[in-house]
N, CA, C and O atoms as CSV, one atom per row, in Angstrom:
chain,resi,resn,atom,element,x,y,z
A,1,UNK,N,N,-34.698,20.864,-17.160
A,1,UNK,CA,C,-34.631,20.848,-15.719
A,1,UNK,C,C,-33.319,21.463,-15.226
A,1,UNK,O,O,-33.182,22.004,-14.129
A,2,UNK,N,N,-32.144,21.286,-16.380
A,2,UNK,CA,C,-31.172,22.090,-15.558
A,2,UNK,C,C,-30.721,23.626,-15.237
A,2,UNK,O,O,-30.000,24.140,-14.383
A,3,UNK,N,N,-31.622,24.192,-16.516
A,3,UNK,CA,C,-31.969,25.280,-16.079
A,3,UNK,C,C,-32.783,25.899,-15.041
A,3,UNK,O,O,-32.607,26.986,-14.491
A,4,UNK,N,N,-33.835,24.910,-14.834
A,4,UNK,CA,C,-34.001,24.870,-13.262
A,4,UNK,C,C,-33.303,25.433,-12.437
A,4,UNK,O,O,-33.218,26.512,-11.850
A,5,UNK,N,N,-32.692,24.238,-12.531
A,5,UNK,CA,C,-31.274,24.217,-11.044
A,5,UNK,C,C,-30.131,25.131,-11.462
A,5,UNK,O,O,-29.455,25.558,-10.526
A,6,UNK,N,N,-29.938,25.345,-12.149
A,6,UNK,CA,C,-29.042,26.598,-12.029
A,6,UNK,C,C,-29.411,27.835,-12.200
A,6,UNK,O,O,-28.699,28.656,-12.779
A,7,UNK,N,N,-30.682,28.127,-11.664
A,7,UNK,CA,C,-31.610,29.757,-11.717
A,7,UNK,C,C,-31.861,29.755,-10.699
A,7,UNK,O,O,-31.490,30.721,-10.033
A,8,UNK,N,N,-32.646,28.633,-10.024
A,8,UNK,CA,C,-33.220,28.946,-8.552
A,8,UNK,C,C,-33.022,28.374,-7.639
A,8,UNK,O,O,-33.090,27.162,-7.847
A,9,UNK,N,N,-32.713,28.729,-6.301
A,9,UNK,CA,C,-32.322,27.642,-5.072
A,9,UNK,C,C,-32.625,26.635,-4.823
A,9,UNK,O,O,-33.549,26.340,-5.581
A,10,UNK,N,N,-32.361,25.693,-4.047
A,10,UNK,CA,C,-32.960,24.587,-3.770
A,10,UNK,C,C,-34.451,25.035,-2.912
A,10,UNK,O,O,-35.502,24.573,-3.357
A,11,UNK,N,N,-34.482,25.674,-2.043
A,11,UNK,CA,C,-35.501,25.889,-1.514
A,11,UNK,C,C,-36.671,25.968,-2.220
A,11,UNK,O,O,-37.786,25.508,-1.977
A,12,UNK,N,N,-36.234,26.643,-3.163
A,12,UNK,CA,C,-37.372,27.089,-3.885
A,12,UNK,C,C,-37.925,26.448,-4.536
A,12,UNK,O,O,-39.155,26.451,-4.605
A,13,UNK,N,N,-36.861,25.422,-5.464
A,13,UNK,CA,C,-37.451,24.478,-6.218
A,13,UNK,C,C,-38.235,23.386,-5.498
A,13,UNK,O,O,-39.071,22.609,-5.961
A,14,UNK,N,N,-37.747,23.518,-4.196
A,14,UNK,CA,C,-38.486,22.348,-3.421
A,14,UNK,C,C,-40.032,22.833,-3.127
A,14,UNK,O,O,-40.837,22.044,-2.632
A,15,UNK,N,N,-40.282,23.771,-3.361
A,15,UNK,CA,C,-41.940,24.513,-3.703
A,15,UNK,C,C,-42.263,24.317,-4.814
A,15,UNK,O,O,-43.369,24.858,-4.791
A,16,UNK,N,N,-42.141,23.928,-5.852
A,16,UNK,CA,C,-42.403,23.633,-7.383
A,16,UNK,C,C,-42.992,22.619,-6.942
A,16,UNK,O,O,-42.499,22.004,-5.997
A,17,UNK,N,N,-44.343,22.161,-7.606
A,17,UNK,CA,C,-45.347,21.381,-7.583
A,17,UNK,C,C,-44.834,20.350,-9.002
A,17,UNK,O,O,-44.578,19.167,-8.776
A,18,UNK,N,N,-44.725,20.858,-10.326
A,18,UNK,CA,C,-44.848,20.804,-11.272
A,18,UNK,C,C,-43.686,21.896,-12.777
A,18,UNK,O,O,-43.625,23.117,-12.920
A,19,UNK,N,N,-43.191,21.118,-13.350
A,19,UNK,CA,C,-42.936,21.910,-14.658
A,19,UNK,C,C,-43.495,22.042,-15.425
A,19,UNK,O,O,-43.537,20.914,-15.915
A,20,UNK,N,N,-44.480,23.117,-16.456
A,20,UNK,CA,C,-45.019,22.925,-17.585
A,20,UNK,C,C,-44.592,23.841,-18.587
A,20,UNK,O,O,-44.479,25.066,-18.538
A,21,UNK,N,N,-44.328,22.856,-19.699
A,21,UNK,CA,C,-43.437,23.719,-21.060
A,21,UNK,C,C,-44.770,23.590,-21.828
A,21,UNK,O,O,-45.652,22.732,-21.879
A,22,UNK,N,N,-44.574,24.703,-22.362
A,22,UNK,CA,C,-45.536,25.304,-23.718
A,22,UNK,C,C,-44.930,25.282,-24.598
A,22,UNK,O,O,-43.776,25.707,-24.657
A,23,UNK,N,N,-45.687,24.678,-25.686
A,23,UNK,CA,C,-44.895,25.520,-27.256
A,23,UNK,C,C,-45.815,26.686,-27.588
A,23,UNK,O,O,-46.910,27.031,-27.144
A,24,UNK,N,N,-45.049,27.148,-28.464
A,24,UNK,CA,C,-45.870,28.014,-29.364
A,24,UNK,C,C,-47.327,27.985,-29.757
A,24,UNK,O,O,-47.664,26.920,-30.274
A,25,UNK,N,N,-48.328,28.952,-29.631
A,25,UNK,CA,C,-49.563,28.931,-30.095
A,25,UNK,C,C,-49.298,28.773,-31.844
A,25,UNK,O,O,-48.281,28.941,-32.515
A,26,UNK,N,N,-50.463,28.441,-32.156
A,26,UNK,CA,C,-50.403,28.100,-33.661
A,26,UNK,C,C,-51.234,28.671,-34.308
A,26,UNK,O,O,-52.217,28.933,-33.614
A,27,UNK,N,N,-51.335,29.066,-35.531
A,27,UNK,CA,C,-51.811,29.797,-36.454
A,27,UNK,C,C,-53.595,30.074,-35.893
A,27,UNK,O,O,-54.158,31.039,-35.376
A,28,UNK,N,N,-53.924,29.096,-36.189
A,28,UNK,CA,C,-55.210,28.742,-35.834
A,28,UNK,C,C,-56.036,28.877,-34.424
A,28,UNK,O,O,-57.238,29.000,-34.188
A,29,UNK,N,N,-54.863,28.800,-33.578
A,29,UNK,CA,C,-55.641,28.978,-32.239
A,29,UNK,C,C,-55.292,30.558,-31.969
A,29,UNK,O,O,-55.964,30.986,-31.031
A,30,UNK,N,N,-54.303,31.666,-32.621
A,30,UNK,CA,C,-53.947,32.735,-32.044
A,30,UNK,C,C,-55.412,33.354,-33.453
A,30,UNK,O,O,-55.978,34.418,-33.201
A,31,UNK,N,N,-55.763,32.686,-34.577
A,31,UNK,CA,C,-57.210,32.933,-34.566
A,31,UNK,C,C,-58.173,32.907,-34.108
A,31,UNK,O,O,-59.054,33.718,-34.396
A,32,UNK,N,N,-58.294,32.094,-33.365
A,32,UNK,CA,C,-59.616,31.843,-32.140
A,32,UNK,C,C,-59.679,33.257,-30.892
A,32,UNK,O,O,-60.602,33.795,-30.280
A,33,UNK,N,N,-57.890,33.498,-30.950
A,33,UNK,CA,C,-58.345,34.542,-29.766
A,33,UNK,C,C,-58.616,35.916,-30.436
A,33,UNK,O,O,-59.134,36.891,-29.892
A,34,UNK,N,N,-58.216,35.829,-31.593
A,34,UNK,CA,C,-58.562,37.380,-32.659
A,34,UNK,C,C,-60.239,37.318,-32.496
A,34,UNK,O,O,-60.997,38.046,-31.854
A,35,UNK,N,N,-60.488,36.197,-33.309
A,35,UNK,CA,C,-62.072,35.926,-32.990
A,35,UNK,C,C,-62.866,36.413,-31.397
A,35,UNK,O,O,-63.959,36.976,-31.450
A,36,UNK,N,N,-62.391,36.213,-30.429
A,36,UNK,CA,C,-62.990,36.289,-29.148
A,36,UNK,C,C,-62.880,37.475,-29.065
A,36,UNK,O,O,-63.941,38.049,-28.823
A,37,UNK,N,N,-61.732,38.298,-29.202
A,37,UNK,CA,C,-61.440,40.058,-28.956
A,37,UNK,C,C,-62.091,40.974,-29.893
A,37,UNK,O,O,-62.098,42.204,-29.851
A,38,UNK,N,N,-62.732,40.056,-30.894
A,38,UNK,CA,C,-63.244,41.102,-31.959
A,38,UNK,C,C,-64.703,40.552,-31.604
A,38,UNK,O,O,-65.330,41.610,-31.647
A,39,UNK,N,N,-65.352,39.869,-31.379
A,39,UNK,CA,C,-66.552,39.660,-30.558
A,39,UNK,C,C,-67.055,40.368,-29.542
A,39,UNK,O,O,-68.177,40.870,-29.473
A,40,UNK,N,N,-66.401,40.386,-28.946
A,40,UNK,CA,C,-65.927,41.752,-27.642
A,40,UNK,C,C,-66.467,42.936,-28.128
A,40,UNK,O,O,-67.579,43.370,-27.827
A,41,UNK,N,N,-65.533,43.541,-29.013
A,41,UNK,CA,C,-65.664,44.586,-29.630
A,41,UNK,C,C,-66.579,45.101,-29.835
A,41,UNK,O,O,-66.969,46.156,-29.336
A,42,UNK,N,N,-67.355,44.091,-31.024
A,42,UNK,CA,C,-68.387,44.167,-31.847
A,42,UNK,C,C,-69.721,44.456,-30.449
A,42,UNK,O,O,-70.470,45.419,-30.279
A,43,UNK,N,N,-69.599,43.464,-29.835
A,43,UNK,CA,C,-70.903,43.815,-28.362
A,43,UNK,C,C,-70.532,44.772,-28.026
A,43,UNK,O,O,-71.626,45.335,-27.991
A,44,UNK,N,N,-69.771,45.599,-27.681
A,44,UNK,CA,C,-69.419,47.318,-27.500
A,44,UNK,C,C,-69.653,47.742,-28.517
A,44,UNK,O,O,-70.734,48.283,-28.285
A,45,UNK,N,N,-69.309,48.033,-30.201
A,45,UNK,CA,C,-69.864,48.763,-30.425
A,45,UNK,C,C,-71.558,48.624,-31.125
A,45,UNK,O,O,-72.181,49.467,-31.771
A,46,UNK,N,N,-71.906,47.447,-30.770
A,46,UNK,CA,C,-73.200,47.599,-31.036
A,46,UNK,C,C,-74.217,48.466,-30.065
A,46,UNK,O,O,-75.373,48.731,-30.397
A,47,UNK,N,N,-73.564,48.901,-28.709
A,47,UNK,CA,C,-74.216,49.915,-27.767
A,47,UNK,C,C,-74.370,50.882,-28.377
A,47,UNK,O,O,-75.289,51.646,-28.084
A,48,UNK,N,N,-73.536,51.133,-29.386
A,48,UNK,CA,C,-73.105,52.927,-29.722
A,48,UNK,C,C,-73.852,52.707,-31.214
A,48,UNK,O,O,-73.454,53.360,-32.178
A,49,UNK,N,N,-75.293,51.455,-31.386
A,49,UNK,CA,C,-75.768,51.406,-32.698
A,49,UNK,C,C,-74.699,51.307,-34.297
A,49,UNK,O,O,-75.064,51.680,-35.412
A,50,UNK,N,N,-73.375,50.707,-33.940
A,50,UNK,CA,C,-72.316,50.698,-34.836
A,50,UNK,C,C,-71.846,49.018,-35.246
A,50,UNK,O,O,-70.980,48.624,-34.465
A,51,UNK,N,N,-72.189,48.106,-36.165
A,51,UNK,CA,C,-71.670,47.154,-36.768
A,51,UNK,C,C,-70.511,47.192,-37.266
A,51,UNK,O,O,-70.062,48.162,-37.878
A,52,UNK,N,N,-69.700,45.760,-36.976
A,52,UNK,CA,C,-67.968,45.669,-37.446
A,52,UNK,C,C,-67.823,44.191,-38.540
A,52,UNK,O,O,-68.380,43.097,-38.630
A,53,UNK,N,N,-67.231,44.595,-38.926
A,53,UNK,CA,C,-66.567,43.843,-40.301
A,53,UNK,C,C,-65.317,43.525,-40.061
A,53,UNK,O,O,-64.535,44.377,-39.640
A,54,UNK,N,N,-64.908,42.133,-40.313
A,54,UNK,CA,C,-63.594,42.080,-40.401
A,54,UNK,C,C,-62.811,41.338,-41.293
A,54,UNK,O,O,-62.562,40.171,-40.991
A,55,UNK,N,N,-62.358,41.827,-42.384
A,55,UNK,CA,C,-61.582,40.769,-43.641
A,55,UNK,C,C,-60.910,39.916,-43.474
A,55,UNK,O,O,-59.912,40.190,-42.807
A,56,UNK,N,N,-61.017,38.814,-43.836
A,56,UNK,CA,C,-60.392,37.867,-43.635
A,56,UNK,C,C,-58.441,38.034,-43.662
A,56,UNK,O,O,-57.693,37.188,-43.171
A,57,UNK,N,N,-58.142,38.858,-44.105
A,57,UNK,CA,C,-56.675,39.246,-44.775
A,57,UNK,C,C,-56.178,40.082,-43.339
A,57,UNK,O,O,-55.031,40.108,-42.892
A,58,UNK,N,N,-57.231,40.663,-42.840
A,58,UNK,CA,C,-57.434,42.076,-41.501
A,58,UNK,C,C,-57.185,41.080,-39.894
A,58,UNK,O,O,-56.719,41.418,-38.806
A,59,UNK,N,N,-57.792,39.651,-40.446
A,59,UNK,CA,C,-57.972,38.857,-38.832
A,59,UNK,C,C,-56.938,38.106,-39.430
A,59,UNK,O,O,-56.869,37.246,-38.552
A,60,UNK,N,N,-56.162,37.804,-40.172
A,60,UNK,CA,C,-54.634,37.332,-40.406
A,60,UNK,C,C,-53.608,38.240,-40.013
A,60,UNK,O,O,-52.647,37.783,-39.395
A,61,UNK,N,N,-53.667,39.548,-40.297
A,61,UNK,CA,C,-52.794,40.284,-39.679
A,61,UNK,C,C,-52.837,40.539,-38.505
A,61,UNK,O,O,-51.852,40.956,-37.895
A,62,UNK,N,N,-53.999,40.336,-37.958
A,62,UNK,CA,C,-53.899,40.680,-36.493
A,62,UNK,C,C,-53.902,39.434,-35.682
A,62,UNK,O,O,-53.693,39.488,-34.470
A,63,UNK,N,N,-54.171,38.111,-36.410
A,63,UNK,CA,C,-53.250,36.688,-35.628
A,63,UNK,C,C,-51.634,36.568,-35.641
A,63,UNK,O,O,-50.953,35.961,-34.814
A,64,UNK,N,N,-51.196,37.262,-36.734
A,64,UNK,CA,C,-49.871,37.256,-37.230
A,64,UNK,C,C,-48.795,37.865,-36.185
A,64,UNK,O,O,-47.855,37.348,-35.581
A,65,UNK,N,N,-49.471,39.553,-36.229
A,65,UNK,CA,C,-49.153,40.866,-35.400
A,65,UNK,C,C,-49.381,40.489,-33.922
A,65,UNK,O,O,-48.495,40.599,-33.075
A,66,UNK,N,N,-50.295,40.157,-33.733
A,66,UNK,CA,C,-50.826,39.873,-31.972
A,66,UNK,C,C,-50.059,39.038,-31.065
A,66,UNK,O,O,-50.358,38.825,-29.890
A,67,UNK,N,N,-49.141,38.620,-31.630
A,67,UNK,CA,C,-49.015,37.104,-31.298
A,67,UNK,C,C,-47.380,37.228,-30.903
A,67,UNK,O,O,-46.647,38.023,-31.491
A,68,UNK,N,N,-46.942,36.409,-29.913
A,68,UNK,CA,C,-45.054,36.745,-29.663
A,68,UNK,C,C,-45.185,35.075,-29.307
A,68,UNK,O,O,-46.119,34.314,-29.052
A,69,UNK,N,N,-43.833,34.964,-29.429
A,69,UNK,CA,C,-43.122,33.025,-29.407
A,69,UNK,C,C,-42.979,33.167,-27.795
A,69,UNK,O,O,-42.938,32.203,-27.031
A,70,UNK,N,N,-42.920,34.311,-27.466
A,70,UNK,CA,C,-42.475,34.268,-26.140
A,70,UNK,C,C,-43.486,34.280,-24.590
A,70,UNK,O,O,-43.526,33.649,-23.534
A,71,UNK,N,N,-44.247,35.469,-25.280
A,71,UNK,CA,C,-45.683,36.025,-24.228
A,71,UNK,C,C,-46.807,34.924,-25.531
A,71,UNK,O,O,-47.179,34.105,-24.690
A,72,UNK,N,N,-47.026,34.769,-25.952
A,72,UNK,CA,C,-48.717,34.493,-26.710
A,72,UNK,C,C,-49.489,35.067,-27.210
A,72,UNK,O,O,-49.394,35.717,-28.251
A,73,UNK,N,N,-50.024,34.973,-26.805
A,73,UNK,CA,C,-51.520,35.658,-27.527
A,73,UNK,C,C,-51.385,37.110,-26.826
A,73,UNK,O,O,-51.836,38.153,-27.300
A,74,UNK,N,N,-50.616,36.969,-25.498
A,74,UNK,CA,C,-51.088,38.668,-24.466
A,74,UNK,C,C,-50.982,39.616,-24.995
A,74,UNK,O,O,-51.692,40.380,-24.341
A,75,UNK,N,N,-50.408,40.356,-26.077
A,75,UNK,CA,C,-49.933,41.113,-26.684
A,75,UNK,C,C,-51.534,41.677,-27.599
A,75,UNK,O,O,-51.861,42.840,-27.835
A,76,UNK,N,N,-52.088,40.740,-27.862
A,76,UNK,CA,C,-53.276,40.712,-28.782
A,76,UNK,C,C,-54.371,41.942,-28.427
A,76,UNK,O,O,-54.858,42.666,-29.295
A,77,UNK,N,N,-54.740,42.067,-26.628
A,77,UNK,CA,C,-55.570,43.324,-26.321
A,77,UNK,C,C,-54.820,44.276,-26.686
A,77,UNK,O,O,-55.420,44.979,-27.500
A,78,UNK,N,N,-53.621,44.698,-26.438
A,78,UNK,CA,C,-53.056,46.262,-26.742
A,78,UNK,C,C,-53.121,46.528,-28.128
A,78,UNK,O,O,-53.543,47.616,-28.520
A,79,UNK,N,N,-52.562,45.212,-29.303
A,79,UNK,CA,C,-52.497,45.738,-30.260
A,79,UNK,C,C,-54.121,46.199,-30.679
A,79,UNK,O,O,-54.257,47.404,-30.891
A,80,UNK,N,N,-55.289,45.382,-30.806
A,80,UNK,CA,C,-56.392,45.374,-30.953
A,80,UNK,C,C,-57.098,47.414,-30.459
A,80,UNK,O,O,-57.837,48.261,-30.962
A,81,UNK,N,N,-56.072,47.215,-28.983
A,81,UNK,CA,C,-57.059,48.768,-28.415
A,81,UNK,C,C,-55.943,49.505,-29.414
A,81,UNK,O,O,-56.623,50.190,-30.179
A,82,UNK,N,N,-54.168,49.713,-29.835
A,82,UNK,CA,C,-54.205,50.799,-30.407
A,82,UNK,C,C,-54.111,50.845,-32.273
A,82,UNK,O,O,-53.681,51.748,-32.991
A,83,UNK,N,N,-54.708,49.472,-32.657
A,83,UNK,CA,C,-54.906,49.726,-33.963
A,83,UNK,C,C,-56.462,49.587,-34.266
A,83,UNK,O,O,-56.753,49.698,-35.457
A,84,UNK,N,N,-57.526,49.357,-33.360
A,84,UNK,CA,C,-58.718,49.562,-33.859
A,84,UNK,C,C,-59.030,50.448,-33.455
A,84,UNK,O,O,-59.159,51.512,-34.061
A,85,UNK,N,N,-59.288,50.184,-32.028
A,85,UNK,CA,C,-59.994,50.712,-30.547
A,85,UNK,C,C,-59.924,52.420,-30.995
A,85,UNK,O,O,-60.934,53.021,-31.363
A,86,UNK,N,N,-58.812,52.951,-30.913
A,86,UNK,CA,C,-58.069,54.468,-30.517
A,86,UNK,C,C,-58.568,55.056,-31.628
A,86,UNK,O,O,-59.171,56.128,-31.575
A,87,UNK,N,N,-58.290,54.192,-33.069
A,87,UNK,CA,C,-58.524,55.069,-33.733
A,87,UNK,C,C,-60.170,55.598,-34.283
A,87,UNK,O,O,-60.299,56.633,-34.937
A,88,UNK,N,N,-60.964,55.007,-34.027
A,88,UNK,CA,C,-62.546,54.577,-33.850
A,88,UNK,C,C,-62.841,55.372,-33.003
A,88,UNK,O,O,-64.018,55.711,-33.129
A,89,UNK,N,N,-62.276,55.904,-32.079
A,89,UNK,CA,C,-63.027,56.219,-30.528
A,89,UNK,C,C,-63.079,57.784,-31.223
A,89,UNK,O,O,-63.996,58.416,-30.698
A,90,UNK,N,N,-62.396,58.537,-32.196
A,90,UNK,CA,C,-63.024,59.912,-32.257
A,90,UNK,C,C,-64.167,60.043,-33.333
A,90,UNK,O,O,-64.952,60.984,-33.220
A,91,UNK,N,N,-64.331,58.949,-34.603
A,91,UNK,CA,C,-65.331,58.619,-35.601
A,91,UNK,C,C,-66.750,58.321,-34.391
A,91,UNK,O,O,-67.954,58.527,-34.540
A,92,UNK,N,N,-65.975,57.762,-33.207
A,92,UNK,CA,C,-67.703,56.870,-32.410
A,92,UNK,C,C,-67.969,58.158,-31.790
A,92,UNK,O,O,-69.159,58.451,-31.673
A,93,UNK,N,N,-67.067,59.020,-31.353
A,93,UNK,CA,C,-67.712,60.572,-30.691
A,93,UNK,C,C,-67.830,61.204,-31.314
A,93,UNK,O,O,-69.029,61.470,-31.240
A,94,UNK,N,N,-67.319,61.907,-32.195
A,94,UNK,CA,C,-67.707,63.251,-32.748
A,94,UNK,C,C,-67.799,62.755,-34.478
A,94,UNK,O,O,-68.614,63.397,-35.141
A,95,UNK,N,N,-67.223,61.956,-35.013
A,95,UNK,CA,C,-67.157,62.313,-36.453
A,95,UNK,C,C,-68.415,60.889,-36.602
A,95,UNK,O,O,-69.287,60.379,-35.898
A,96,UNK,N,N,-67.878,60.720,-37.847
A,96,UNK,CA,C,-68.977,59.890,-38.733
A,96,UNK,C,C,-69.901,58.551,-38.065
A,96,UNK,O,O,-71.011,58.261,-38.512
A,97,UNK,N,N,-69.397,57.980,-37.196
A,97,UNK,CA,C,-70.452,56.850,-36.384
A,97,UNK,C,C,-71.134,57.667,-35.198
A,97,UNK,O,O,-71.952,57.114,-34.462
A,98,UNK,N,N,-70.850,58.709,-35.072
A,98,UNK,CA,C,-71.838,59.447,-33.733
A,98,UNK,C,C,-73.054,59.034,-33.851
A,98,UNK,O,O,-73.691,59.232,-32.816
A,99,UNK,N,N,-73.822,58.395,-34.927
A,99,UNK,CA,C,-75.429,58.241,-34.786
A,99,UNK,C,C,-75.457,56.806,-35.452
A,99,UNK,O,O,-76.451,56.255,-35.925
A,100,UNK,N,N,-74.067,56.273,-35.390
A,100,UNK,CA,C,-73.888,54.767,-35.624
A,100,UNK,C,C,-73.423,54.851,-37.236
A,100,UNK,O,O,-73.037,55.834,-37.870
A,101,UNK,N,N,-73.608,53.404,-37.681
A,101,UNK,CA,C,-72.877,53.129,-38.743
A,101,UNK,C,C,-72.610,51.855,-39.118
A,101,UNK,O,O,-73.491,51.014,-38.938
A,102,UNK,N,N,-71.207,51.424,-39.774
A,102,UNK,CA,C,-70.794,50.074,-40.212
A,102,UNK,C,C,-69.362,50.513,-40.102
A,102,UNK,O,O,-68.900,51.504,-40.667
A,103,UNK,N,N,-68.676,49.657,-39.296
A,103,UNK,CA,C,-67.165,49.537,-39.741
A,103,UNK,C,C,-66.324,48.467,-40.639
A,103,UNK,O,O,-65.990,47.722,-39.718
A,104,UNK,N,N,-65.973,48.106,-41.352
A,104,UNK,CA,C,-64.961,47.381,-42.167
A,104,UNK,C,C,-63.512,47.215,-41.982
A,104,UNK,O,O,-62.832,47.731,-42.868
A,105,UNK,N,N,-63.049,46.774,-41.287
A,105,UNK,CA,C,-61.647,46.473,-41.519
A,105,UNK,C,C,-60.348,45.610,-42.421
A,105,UNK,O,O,-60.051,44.426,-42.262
A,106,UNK,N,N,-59.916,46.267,-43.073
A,106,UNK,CA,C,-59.025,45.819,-44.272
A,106,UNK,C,C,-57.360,46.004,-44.023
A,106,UNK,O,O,-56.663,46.681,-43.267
A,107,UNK,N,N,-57.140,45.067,-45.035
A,107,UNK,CA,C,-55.616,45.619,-44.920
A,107,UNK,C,C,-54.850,46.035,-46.273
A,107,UNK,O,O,-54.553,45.408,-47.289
A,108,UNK,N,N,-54.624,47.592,-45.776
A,108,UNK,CA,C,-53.894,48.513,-46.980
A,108,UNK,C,C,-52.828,48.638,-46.578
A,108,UNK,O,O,-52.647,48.984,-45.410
A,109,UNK,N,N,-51.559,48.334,-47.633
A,109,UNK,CA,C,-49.967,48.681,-47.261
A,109,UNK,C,C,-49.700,48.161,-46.273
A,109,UNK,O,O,-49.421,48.924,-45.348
A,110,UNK,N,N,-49.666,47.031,-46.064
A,110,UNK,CA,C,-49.432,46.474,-44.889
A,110,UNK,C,C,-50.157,47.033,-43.022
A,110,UNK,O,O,-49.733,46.817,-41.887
A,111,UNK,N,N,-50.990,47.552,-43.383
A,111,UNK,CA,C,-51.114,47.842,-41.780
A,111,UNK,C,C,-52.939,48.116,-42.213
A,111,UNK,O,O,-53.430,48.401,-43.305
A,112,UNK,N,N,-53.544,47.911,-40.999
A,112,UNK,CA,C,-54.683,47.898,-40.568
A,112,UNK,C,C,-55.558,49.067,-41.202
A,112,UNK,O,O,-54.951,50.114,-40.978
A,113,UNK,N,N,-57.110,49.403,-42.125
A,113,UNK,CA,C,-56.926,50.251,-42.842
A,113,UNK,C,C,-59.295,50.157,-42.380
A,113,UNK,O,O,-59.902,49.193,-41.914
A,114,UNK,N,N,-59.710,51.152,-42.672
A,114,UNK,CA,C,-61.382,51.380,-41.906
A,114,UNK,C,C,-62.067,51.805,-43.422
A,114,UNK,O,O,-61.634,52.709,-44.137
A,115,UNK,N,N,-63.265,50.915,-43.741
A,115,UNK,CA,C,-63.529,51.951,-44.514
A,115,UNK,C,C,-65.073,52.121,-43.424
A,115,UNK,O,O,-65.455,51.086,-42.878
A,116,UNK,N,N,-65.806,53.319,-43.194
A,116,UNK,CA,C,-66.861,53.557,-42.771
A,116,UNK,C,C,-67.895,54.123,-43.388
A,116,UNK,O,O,-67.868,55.101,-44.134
A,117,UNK,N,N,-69.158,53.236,-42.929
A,117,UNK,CA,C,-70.502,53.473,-43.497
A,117,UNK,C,C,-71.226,54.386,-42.201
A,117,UNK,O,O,-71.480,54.003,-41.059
A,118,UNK,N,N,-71.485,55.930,-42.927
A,118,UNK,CA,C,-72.435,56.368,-41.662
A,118,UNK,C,C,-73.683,56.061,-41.624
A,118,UNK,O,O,-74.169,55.671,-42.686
A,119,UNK,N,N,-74.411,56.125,-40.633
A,119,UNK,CA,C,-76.114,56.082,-40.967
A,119,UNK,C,C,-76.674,57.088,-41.114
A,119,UNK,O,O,-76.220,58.000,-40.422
A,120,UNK,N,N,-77.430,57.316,-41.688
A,120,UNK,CA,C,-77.749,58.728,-42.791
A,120,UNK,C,C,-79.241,59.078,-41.040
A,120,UNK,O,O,-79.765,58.338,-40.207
A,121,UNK,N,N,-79.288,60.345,-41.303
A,121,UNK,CA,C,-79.846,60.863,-39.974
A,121,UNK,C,C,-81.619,61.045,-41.035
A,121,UNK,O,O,-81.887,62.156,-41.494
A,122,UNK,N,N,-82.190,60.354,-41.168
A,122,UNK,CA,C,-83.731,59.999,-40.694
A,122,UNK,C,C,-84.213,61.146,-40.786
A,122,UNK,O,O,-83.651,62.162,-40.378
A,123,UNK,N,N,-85.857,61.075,-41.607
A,123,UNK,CA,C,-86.609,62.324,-41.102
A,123,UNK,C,C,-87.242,62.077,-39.728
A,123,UNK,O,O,-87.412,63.154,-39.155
A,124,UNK,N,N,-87.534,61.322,-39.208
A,124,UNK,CA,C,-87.798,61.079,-37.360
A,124,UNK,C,C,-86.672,61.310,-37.122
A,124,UNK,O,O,-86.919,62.088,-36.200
A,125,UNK,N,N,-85.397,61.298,-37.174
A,125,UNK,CA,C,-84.424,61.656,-36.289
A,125,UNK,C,C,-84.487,62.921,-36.298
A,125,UNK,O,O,-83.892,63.447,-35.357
A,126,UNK,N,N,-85.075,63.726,-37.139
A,126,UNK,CA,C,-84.660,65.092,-37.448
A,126,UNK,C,C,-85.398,65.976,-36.669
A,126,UNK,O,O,-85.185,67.185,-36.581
A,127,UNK,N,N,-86.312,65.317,-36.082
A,127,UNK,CA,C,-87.300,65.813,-35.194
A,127,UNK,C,C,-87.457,66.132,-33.709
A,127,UNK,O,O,-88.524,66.573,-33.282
């Protein structure tokens, strides 16, 4: 509280309803939100006929990585759009998932790593 009072005026504090301190998210719950963002995902890319995988070792690094003592979990969409999202988005247009597929996510050398299954193009597709 005394940091309170020595940051903000009286006025102001006299508008404070309430203090609420947070601790830290915990292992387990900054899994729950990996879980929800990769759910997400997965319903997007199942539009584009494309299934996702995610290793258990892959949704540890990205509870681990996602996560600040300070912000939470918020950090979790950006990393998610530029270590899955970005790099996927030219395999889902032009290269190997253009007619769908399987994605896998692993972790090689420390950082986030794809292996991809294309779907082989059909004699009805060919038509």
């Amino acid at each position: 509280m005394r940091v309170v009072e020595k940051t903000f005026s009286p006025e102001f504090r006299n508008r404070l309803d309430s203090i609420i301190q947070f601790k830290p998210l915990d292992i387990a719950v900054v899994g729950s939100v990996v879980d929800k963002f990769i759910f997400e995902l997965e319903t997007l890319l199942l539009e584009k006929n494309v299934t996702f995988s995610l290793d258990p070792e892959a949704r540890l690094w990205l509870a681990e990585n996602g996560c600040d003592p300070k912000m939470g979990a918020r950090p979790m969409a950006r990393l998610i759009q530029e270590k899955i999202k970005k790099p996927l988005a030219n395999d889902l247009l032009f290269g190997k998932l253009e007619r769908g597929g399987h994605v896998h996510v692993i972790v090689q050398d420390k950082e986030l790593a794809f292996t991809i299954e294309s779907k082989e193009l059909s004699i009805s597709e060919k038509n």
